[in-house]
DSSP file (Angstrom, degrees, kcal/mol; ACC not computed):
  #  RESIDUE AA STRUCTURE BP1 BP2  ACC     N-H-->O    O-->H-N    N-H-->O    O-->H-N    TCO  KAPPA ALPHA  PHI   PSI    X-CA   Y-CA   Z-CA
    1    1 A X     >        0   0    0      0, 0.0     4,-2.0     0, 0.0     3,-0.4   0.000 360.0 360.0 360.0 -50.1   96.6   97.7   98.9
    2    2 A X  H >>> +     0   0    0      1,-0.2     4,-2.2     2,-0.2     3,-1.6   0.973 360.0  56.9 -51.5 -63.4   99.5   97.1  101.5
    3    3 A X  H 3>5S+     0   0    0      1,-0.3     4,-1.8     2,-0.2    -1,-0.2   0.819 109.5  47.5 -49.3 -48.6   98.4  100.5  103.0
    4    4 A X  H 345S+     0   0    0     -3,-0.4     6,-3.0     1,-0.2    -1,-0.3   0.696 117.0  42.0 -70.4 -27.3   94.8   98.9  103.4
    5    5 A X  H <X5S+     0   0    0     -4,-2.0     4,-0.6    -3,-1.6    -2,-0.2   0.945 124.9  24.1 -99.8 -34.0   96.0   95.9  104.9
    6    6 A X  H  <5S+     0   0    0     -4,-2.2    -3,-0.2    -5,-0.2    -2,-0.2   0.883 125.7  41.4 -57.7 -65.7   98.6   96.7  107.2
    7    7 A X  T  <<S+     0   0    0     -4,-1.8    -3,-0.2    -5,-0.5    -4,-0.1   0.727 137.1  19.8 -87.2  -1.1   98.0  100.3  108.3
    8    8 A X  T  4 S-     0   0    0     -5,-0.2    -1,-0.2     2,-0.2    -3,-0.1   0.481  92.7-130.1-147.4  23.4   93.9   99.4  108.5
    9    9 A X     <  +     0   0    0     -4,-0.6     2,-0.4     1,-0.3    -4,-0.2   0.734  35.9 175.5  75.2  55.0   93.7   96.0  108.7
   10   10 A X        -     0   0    0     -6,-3.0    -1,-0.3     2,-0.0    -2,-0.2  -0.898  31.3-127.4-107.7 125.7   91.2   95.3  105.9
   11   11 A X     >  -     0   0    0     -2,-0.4     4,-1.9     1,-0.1     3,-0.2  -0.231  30.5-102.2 -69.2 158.2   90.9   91.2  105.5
   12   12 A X  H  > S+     0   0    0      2,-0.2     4,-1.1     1,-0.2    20,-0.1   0.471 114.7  61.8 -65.5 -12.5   91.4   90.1  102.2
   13   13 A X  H  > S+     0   0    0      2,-0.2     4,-1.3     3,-0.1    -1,-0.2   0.887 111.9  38.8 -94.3 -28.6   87.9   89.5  101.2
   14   14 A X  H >> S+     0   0    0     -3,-0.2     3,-2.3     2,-0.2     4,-1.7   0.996 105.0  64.8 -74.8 -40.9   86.8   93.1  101.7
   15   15 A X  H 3X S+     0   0    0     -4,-1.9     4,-1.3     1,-0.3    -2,-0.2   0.845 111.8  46.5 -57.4 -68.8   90.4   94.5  100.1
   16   16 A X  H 3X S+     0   0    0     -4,-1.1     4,-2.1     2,-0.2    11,-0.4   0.664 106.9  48.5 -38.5 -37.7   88.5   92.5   96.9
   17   17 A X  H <X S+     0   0    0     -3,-2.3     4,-0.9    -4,-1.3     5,-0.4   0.970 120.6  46.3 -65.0 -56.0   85.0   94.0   97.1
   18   18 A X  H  X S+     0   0    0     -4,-1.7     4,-2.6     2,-0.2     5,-0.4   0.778 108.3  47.8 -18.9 -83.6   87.1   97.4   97.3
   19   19 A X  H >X>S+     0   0    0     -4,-1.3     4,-4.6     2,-0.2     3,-1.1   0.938 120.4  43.2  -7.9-103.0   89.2   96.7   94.8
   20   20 A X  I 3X>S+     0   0    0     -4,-2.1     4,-1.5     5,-0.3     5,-1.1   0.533 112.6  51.6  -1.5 -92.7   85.7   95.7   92.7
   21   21 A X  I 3<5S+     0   0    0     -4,-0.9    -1,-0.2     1,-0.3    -2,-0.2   0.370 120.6  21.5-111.1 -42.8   83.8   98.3   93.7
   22   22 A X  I <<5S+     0   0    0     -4,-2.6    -1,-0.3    -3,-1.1    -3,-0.2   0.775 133.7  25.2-106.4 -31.8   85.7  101.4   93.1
   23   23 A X  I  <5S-     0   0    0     -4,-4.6    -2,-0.2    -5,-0.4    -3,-0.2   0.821  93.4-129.6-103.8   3.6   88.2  100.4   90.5
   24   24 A X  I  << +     0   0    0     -4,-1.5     2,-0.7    -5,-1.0    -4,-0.2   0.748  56.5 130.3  45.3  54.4   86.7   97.8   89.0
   25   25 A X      < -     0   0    0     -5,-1.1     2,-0.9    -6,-0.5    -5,-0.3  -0.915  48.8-133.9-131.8 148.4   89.0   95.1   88.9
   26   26 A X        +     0   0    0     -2,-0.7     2,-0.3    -7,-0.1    -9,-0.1  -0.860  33.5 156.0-106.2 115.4   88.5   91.7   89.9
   27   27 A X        -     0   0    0     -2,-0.9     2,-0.2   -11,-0.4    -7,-0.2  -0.986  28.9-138.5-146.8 138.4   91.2   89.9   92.2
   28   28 A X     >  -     0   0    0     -2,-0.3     4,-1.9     1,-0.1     5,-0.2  -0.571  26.6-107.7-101.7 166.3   90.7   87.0   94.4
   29   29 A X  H  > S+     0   0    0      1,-0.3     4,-4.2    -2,-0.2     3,-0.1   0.868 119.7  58.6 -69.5 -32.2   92.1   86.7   97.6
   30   30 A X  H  > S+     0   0    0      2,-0.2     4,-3.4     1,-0.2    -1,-0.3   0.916 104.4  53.1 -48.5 -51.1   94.4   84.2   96.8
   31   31 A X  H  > S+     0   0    0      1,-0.2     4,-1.0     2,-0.2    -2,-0.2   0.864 114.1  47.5 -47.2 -39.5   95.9   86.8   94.1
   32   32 A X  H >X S+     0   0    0     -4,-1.9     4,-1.8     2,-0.2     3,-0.8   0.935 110.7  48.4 -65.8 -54.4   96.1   89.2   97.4
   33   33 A X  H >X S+     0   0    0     -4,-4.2     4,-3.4     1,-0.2     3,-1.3   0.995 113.4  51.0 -47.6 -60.3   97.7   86.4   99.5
   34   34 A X  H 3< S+     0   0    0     -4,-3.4    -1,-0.2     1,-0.2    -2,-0.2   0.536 109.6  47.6 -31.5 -37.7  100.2   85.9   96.5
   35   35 A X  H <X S+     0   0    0     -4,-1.0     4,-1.4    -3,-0.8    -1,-0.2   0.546 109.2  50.3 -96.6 -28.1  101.2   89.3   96.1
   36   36 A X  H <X S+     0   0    0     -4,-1.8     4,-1.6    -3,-1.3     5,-0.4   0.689 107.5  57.2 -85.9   1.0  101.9   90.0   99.8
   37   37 A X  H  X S+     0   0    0     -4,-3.4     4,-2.1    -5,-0.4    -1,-0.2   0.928 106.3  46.2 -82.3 -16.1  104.0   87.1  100.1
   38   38 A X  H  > S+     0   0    0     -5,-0.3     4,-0.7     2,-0.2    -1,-0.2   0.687 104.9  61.3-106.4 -20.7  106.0   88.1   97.6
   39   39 A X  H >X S+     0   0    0     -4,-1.4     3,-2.5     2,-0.2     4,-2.1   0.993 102.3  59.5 -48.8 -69.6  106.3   91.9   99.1
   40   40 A X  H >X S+     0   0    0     -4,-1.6     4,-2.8     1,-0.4     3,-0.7   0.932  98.5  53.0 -62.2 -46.7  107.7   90.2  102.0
   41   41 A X  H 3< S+     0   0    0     -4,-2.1    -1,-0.4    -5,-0.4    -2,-0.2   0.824 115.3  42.2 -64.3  -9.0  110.5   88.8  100.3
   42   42 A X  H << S+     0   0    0     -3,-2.5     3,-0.4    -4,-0.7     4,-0.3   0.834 116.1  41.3 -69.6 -31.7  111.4   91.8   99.0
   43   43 A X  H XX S+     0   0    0     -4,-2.1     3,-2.2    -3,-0.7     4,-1.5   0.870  95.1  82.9-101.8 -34.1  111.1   93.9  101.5
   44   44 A X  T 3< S+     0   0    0     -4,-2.8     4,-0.4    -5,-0.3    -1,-0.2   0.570  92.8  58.6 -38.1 -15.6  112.8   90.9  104.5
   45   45 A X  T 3> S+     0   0    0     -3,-0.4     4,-3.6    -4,-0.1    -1,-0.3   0.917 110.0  43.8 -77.5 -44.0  116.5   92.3  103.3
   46   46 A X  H <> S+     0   0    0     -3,-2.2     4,-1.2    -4,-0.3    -2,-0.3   0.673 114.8  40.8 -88.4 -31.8  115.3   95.9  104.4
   47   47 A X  H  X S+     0   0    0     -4,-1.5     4,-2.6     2,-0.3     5,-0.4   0.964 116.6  53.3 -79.0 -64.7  113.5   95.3  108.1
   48   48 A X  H  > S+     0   0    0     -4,-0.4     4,-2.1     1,-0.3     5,-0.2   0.896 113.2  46.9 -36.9 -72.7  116.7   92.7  108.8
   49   49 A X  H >X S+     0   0    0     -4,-3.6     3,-1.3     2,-0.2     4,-1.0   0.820 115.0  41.7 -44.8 -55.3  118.9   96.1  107.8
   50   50 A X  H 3X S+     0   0    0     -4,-1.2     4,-3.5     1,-0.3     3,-0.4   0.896 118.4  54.2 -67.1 -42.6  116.7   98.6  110.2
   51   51 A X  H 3X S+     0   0    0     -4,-2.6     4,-2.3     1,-0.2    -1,-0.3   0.834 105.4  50.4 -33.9 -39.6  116.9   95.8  112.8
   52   52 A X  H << S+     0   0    0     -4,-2.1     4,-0.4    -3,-1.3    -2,-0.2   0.699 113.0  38.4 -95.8 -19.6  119.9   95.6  112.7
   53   53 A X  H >< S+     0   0    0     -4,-1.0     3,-0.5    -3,-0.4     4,-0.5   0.894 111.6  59.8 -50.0 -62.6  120.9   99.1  113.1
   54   54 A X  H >< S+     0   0    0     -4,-3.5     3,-1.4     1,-0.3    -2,-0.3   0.866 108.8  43.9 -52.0 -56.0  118.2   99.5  115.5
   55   55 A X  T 3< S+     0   0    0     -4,-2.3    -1,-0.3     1,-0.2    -2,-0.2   0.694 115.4  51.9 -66.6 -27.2  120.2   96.5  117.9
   56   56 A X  T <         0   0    0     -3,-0.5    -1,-0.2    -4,-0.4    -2,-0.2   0.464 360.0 360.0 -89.9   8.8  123.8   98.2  117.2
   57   57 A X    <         0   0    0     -3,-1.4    -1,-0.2    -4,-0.5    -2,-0.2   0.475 360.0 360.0-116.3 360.0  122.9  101.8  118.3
């Protein structure tokens, strides 16, 4: 899903027909929102670290 939304920018109400439509599972957008918000806090220790390399080199 991250792959769909990031690297090809599919808005959250088609990532849901998708979703629907091929696996058959039903998620609302809100569910979508929820889940990338909570990607980012995982992932905001790991960008900070590659910034921060990337600024020291």
């Amino acid at each position: 899903m991250t792959y769909m939304r990031y690297g090809h920018h599919v808005g959250y109400k088609r990532l849901t027909e998708i979703f629907s439509h091929i696996f058959g599972l039903s998620i609302s957008q809100g569910a979508i929102a929820n889940m990338f918000k909570r990607l980012d806090a995982r992932l905001d220790p790991h960008v900070q670290a590659i910034l921060d390399r990337i600024q020291s080199s």
